[in-house]
GUZA-754408 format. One record per residue: x, y, z of N, C-alpha, C, O, CB in turn. Coordinates in pm, whole numbers, plus 50000, padded with zeros to 5 digits. Glycine has a CB too. Example, Ala and Ser with C-alpha at 12.3 -4.5 7.8 and 13.67 -1.06 7.14 Angstrom:
GUZA-754408
513194943150780512304955050780513204967050780514244966850846511314955350905512854977550708513674989450714512905000350787513415011450804514084994050572
***
This chain:
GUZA-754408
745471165612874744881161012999745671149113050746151140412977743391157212980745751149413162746551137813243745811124013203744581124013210746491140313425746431112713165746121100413145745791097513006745821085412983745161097313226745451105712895745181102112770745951089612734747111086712761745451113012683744871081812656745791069712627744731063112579743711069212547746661062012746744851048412568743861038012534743281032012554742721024312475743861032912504743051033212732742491031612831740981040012824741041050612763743461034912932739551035912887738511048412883739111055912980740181054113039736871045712917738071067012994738911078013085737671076813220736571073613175739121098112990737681078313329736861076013411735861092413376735801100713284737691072413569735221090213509734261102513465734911119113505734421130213481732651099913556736231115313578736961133313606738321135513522739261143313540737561136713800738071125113418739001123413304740501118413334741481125113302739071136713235740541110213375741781103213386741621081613340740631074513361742251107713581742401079113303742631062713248742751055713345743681048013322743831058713162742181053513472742311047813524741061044913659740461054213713743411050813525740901034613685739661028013790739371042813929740291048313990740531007913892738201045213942738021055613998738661052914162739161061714232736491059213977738521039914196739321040214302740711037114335741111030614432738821035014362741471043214231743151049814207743191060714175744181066314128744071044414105741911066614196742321082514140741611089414246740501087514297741731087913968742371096614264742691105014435741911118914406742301125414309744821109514485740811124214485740511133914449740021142614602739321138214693739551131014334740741157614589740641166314690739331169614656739001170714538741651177514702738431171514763737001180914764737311195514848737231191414964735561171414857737581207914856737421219814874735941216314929735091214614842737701229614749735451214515099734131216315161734641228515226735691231615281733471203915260733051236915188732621246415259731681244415425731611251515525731871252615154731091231015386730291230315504728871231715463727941229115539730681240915605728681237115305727461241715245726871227115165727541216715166727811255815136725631227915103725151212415022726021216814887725891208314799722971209214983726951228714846726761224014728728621217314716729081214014607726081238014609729141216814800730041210014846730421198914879731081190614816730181212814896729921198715001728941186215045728481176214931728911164714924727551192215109727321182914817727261172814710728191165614639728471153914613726751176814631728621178114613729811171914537731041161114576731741154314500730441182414503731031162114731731741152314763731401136414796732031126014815732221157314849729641142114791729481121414830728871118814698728231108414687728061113714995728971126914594728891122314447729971112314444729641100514427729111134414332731561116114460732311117714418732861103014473733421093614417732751130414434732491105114589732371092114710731361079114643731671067214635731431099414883730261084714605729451073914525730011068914409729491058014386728191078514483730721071414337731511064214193732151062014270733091067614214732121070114052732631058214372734391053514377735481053814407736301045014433734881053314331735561072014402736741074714408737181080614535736461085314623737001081614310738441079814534739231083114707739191097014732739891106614699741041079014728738231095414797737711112614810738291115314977738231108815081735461115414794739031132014925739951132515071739301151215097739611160915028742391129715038738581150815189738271167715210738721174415297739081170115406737071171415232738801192115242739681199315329738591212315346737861220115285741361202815257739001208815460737911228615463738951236815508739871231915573736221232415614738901252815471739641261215504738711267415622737491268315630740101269615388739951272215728739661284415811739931295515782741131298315775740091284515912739021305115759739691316015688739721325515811740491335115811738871322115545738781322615934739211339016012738571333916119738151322316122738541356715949738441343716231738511341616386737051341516408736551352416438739361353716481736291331316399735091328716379734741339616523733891347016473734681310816371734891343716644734831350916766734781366816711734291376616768736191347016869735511366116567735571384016521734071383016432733791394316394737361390416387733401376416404732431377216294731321373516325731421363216392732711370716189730231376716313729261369016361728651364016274728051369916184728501373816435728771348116302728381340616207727201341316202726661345416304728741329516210726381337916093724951339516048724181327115951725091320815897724981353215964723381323815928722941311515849723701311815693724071302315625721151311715837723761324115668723981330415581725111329715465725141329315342723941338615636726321330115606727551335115558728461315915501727791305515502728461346915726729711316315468730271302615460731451305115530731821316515556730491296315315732261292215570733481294415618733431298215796734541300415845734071306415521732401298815878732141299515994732421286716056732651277115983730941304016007732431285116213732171275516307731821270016249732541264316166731581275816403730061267416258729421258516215729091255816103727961252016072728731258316259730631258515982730571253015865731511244515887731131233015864730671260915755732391245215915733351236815936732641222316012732711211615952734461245016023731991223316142731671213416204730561205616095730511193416107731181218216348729841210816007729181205315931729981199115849729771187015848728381212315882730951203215770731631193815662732201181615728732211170615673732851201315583732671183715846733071173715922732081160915950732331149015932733411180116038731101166115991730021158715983729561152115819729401140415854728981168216044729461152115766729101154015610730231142115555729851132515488729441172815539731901144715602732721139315580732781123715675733381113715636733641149315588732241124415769731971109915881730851101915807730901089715792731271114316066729931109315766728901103715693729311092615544729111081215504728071117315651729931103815509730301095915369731771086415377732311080715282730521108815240732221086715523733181075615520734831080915467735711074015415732491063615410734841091315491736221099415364737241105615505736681107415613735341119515215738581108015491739471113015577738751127015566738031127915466741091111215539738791139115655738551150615659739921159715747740501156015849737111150715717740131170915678740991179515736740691195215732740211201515638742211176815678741061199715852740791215615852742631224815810743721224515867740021220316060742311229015734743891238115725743391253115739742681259115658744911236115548743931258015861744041271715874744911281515774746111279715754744501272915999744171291615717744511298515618744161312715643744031319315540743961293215506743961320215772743481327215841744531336415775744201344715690743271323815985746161334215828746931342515793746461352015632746021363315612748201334015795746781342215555747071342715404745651350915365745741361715307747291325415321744341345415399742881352215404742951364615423742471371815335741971347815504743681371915565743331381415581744711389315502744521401215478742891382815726745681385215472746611391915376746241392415232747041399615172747861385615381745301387315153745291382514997743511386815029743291393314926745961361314941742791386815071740981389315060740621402115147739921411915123739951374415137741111399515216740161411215356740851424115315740271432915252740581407515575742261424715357743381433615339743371444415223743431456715222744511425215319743261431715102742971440214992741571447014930741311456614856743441433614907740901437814992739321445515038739041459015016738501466914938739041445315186739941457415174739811474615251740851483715213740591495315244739981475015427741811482215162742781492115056741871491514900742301500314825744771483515031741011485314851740251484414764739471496914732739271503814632739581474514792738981497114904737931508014892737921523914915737301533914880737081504214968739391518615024740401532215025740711537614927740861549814938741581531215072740901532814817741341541614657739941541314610740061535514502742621532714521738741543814625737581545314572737261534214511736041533414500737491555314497737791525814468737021511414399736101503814509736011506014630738311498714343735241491214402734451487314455734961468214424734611462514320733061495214402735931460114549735841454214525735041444214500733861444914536736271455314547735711428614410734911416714458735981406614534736771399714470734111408914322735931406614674736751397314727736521382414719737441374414731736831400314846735101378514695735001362014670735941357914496736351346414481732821357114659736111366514402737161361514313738711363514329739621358514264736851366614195738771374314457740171370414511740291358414575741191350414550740661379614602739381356714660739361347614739739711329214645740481319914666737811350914814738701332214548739171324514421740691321914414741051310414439738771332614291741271327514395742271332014288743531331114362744601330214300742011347214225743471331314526744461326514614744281316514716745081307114723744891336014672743301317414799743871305914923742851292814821743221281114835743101310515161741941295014748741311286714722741701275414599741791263114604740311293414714741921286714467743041284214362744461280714351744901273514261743111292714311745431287914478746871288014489747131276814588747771266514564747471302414536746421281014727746451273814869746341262314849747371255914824745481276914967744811254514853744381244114824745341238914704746141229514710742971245614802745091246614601746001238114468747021227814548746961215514558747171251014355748111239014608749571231814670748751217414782749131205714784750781248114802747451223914872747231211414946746841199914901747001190314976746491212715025746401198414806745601190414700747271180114672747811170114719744731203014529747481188014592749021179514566749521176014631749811164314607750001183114522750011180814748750911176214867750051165014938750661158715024751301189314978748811161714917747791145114945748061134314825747731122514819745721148314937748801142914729748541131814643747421129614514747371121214424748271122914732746541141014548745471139414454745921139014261746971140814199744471153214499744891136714232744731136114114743981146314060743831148513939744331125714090743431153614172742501168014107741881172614222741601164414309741181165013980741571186014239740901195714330739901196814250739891200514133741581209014372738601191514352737111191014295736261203614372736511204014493736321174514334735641210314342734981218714400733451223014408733171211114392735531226014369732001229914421731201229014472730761245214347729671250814333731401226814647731551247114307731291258114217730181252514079730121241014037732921263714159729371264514029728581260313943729371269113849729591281213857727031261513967729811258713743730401258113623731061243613602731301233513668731381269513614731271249813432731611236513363732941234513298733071241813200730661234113259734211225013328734981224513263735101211613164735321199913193735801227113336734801219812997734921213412912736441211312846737391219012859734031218012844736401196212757737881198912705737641200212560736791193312503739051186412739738341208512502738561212412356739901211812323740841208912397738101225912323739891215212189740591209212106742171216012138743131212812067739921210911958742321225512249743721228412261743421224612431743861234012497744351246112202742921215512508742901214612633741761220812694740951226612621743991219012679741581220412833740641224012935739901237112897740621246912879741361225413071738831238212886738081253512879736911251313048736461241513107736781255412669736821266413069736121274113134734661276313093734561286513025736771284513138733481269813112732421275413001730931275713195730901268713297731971256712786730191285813153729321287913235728291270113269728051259113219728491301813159728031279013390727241263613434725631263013386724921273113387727211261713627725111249113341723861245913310723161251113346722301253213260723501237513325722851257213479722201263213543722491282413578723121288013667722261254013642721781287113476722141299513441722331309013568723261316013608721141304513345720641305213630720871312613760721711309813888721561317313984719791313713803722441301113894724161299413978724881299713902724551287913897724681287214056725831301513807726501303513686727271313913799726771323513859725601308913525728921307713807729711315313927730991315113799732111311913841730021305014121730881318113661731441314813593732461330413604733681331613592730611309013478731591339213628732081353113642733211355713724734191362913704731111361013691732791345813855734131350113996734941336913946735321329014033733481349014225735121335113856736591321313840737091327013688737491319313601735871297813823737021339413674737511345113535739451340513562740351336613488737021367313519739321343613704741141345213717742081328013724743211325513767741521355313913741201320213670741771307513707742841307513636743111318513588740991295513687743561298713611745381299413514744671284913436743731277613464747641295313651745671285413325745341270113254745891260913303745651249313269745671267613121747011265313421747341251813513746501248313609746411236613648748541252413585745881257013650744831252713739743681247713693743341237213747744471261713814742851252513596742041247413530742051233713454741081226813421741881255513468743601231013433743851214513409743481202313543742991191013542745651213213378744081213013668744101204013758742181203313812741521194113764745381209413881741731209713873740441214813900739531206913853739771201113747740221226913855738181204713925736771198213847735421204513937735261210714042736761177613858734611199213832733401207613877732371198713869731681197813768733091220513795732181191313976731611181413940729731188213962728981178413968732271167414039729191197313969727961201114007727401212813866726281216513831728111208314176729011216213805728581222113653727341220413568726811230213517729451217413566726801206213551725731202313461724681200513562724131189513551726011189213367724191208513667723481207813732722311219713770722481231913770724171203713802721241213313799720491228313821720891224213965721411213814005718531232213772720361238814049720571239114221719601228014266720161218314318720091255714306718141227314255717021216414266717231205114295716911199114398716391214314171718111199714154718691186114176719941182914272720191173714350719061181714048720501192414238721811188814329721211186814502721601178314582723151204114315720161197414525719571193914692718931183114691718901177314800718521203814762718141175814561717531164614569718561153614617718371146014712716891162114442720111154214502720441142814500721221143314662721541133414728721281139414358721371154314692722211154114878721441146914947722001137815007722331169614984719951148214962718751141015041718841126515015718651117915101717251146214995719151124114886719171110814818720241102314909719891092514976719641112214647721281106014905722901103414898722741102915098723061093915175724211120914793722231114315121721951111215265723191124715329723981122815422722381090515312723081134715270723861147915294722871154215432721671156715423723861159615128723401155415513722421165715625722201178915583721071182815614723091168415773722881186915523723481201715468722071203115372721671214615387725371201615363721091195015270720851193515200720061205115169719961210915061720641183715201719331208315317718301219415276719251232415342718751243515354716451217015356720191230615370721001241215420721171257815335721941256315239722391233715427720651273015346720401279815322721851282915275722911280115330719621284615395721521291515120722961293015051723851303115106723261312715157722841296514906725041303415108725621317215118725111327915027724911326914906727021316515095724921339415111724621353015016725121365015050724961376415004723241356315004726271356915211726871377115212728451369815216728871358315214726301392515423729031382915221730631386515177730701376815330730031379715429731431408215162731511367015324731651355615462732161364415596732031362215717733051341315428732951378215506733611385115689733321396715732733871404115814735231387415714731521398615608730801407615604729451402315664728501408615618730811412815478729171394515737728171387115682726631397115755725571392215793728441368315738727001411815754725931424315750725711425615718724541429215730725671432615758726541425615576726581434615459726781448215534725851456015512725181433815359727651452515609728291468515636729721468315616730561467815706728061474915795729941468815493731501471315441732411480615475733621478415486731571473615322731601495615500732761502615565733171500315727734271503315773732431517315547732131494615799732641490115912733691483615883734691488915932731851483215982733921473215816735241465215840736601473315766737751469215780735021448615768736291484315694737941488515656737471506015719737881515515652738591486315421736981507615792737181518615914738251510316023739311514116073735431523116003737341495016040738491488016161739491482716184739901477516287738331481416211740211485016017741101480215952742181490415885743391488915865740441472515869741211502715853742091514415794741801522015854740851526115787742061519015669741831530015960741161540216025741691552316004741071562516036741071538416153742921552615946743721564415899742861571615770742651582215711745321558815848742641561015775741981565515565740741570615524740291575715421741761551615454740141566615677738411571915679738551589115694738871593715804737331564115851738341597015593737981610215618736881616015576735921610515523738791617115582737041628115603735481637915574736001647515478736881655915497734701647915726735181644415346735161651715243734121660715165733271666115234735511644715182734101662515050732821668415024732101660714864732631653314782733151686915013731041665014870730431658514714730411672914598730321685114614728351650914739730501666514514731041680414419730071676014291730211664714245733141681214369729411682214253728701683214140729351682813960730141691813930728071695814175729081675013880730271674413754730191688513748731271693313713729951665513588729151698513774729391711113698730431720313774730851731213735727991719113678730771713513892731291723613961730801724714110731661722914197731011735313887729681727114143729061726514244728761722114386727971713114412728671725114210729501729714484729251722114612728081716714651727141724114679729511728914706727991704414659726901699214712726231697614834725091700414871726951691514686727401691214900727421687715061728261679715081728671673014986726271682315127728891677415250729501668915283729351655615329728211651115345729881673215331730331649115351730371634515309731121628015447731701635615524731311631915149731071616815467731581614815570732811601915572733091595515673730421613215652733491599815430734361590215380733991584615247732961579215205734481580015473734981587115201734491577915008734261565515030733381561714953735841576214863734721555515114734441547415109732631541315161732391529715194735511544615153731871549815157730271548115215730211546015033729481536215018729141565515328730581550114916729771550014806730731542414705731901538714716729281565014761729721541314593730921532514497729871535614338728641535514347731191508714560730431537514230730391543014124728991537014069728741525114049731671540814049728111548414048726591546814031725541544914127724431543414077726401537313962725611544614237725141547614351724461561514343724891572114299726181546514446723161557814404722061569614352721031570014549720481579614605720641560314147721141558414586720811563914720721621562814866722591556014901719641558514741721021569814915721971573915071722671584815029723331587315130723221561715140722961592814951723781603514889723891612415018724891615615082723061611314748722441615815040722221625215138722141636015097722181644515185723001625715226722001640614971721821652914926720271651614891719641641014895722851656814806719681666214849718331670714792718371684414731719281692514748717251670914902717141686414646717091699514582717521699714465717831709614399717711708814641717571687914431718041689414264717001687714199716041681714248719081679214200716991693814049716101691313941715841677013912714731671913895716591697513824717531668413908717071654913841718081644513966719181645814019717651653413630717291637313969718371621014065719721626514016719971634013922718091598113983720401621414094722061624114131722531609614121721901601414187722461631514304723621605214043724271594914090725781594114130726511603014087724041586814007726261585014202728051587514206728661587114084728781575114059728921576314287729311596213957730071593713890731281592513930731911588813831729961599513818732131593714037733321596114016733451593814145732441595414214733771607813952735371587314248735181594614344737151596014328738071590214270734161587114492736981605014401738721611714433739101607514548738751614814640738961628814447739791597014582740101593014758741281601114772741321604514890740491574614810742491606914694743391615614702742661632514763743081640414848744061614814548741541632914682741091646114769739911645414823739241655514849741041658614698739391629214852738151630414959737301638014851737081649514890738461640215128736851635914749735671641714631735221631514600735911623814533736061649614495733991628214637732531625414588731871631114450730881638314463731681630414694732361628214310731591638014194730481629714156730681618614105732521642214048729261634514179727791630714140727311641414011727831652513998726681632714290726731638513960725721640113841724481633013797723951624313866726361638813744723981637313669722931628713626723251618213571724451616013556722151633713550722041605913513722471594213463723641597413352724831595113370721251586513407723181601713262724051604713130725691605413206726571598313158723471622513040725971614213323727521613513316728131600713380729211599613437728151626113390727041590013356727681581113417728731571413276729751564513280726381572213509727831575713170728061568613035729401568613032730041578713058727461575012903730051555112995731411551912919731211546312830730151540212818732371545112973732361546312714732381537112641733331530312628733291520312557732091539612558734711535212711736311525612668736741528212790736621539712833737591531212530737371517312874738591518012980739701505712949739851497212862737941516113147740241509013046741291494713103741281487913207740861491413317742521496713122741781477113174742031464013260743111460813310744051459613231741821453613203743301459013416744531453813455744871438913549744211439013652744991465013523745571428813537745461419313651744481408113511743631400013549744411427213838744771409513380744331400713269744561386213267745771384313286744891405113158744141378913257744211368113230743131360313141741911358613143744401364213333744181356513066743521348812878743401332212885744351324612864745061351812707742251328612915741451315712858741851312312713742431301912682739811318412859741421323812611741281313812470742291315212425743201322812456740291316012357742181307012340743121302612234743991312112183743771324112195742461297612128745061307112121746491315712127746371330612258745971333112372746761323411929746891335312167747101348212253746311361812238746591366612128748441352012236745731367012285744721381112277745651392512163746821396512166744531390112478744741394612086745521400311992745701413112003744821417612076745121398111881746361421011968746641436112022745691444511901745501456711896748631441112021745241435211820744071443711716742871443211735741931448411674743981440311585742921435111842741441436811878740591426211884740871420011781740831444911795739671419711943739031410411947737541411611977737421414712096739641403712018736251410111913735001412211925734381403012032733891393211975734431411111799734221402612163733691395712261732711400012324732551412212337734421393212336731601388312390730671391312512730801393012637731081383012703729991384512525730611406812712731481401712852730131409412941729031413412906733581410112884730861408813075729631414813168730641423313271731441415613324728491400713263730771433913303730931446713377730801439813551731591441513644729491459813321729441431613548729181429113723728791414113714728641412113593727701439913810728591404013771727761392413772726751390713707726531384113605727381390013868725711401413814724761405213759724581409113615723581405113555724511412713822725501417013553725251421513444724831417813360725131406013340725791424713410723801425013247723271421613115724461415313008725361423612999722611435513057724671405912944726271405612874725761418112764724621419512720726911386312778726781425312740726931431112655728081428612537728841419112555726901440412711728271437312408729491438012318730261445812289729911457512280729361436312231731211443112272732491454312264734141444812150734191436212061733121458012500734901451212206736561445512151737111445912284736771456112343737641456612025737971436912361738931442912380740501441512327740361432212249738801442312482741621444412323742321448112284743981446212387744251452312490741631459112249744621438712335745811438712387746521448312445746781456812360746381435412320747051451612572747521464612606749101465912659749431476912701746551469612713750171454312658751101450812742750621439812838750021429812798751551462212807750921442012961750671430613060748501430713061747791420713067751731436413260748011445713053747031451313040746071443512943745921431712910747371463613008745581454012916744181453712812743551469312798743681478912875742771442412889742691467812647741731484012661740831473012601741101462012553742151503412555739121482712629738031479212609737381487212534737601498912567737511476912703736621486212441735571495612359734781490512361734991478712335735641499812237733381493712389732121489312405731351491512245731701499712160731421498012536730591484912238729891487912054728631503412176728641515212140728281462811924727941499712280727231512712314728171514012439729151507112467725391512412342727521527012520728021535012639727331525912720726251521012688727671551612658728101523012850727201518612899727491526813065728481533713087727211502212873726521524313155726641534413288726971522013388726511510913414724991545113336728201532013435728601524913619729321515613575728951504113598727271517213738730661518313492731701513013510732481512513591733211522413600732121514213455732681501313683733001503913786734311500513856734291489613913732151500713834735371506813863736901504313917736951498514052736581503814157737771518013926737541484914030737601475814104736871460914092737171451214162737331481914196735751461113977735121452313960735601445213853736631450113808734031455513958735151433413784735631427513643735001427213572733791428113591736031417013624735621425613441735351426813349735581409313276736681403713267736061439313309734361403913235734751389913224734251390413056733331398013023733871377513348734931381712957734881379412825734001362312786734081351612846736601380612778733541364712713732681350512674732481349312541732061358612472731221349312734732831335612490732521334612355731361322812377731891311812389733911330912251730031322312385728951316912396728841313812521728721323712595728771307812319728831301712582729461295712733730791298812808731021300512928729631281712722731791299112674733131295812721733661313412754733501323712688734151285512582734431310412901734741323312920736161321612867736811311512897734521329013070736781333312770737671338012726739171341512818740321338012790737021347512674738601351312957739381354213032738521367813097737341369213064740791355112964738971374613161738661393313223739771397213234740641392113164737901397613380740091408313333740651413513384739961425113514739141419213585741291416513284740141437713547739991443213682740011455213644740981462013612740971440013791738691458413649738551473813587739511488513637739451488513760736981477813622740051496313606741111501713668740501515113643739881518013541742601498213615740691521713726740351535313750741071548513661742181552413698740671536813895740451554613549740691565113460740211552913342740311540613355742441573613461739571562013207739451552713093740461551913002741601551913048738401555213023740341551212899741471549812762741431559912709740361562712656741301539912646742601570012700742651582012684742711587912571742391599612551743371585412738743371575612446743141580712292742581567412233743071556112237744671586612202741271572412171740331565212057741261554112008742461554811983739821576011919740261541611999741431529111969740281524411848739061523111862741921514412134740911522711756740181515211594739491506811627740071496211654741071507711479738001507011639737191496711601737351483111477736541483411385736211504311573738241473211480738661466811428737891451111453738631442011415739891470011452737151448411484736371440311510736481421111503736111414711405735561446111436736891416811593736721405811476736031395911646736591392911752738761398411351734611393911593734291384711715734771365811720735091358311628732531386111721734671363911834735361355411878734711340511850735421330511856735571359112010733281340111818732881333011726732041332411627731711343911598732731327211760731531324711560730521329111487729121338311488728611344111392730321320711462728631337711639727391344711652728131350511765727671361811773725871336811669728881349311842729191353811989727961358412052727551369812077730281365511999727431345812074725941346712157726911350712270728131351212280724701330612183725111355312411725621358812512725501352512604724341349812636725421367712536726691347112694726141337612833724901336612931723961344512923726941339812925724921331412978723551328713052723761341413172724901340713219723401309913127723231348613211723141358713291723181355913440723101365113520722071365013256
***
């Protein structure tokens, strides 16, 4: 860690008086941003904030809802006058819609089901900012995310936030250990409750401000609208095909469904519920079945990146991970693959889903993921087991 020495370390871990240590805030315009920055402002330190523009606020209609709008921006601004701190807007519109949106909607064109808020992570927010952060001078990019970065005994770890139910530990699987050196989280040991208390406290306007809960350039939630208006070549009419064989009915683009999906099908007359197992965007096939054919037990990963310690072993490693956010953690190995990875689950589990991640946890601390990839692991890989810690409890859900 930067500053070790014999000096104490202030509270974002560096040796030196909080007001010499330069710190970028990443505002959304939201309280939990916002908090974090007149925390940050309250100890001391030279707090400098940047909000990104990610898109043509005139193409989207902004909603209470969404982040990254008009009137998020004018709020951080506000937020930032309040607490006395320089504020800057950097347009990132370009790079947004090349690295999040773009790949979105080619996402869904090959039948996967992305998550663009951990791309979104992972470039203008992780890469972008990183470079803006530095090029001010800072001493660290602070952010509004709920999680916790602890330091252990080989440097910086990744471990879920105090507060189980915001725990965004899942969409920051892709951070690098250079970034994760630089980075802080100052709202990690926090439940949501307090953090709105202490904004009210501190004198945040944002405080009771309603959280983000849709995709920011979705903010409908109608996903194929935006890569029909984006891919329009790619939208076709196909058919749904039954695992046994069976014409079902037609379809009006793969991209309306995504793997385990059981309503809107539009079909009827079956003995038992239908779900999406499968889809073919090469031949416009929709394959539905019953629950059972949804069961996997082994795929691959691709787009890996390793948190723990040394290096992921190609024999295998016994970890807790979760399939979706949401997900129950479950257990499995995964397994070194080249740039890759393979996965074996200890059970089958349904609606594995290509395009989503796959995130690893050894109690709190996330390990690393990778990006579920479409076809599974084609020859049986040795259950060789060796978990990653002593109990490899499971993260907070």
């Amino acid at each position: 860690m930067t500053g070790l020495n014999s000096q104490a370390l202030n509270s974002m871990g560096f040796a030196k008086p909080p007001a010499a240590t330069r710190i970028v805030v990443a505002m959304s315009g939201g309280v939990d941003s916002s908090v974090a920055a007149a925390m940050l402002a309250r100890d001391g330190y030279d707090v400098v904030g940047l909000t990104m523009q990610l898109y043509d606020v005139d193409a989207v209609t902004a909603k209470s809802k969404t982040c990254c709008a008009g009137q998020d921006i004018y709020d951080a601004r506000r937020v930032a006058d309040r607490i006395g701190m320089p504020h800057y807007v950097v347009d990132y519109e370009t790079t947004f819609k090349t690295d999040v949106i773009d790949r979105f909607a080619d996402s869904y064109v090959r039948g996967e089901t992305p998550v663009p808020c951990i791309r979104c992570n992972q470039t203008v927010k992780f890469r972008d900012l990183f470079k803006a952060a530095q090029d001010l001078g800072a001493d660290a990019l602070a952010t509004g995310h709920y999680v916790q970065r602890l330091v252990g005994k080989q440097g910086p770890e990744l471990h879920s936030a105090v507060d189980p139910g915001r725990d965004q530990s899942y969409f920051l699987f892709a951070t690098t250990r250079a970034q994760l050196d630089y980075v802080r989280f100052p709202l990690g040991g926090l439940e949501k409750p307090a953090v709105r208390a202490l904004g009210e406290e501190l004198g945040v306007h944002v405080a009771a401000k309603p959280d983000s809960q849709d995709i920011c350039f979705v903010p409908d939630g109608r996903y194929a609208d935006i890569v029909k208006r984006l891919r329009p070549e790619a939208v076709r009419k196909g058919d749904i095909v039954h695992v046994d064989g069976r014409h079902i009915g037609p379809h009006d683009g793969v991209i309306h469904f995504t793997i385990g999906q059981r309503k809107g099908l539009g079909v009827g007359g079956e003995a038992e519920p239908l779900y999406v197992v499968r889809i073919e965007p090469d031949t416009a096939r929709v394959i539905v079945g019953p629950k059972a054919a949804l069961l996997e037990q082994s795929f691959a990963l691709h787009g890996v990146n390793w948190l723990g310690d040394g290096m992921l072993p190609e024999e295998g490693l016994g970890v807790v991970m979760k399939l979706r956010n949401t997900h129950t953690p479950i257990t499995g190995t995964v397994f070194a693959d080249g740039s890759g990875a393979k996965v074996v689950l200890d059970q089958p589990e349904a609606a594995v889903t290509p395009g989503q991640a796959c995130v690893f946890y050894d109690g709190t601390r996330v390990l690393g993921g990778g990006w579920i990839a479409r076809g599974g692991v084609s020859a049986p890989v040795s259950l060789n087991l060796r978990r990653a810690g002593p109990e490899a409890a499971a993260p907070p859900a």
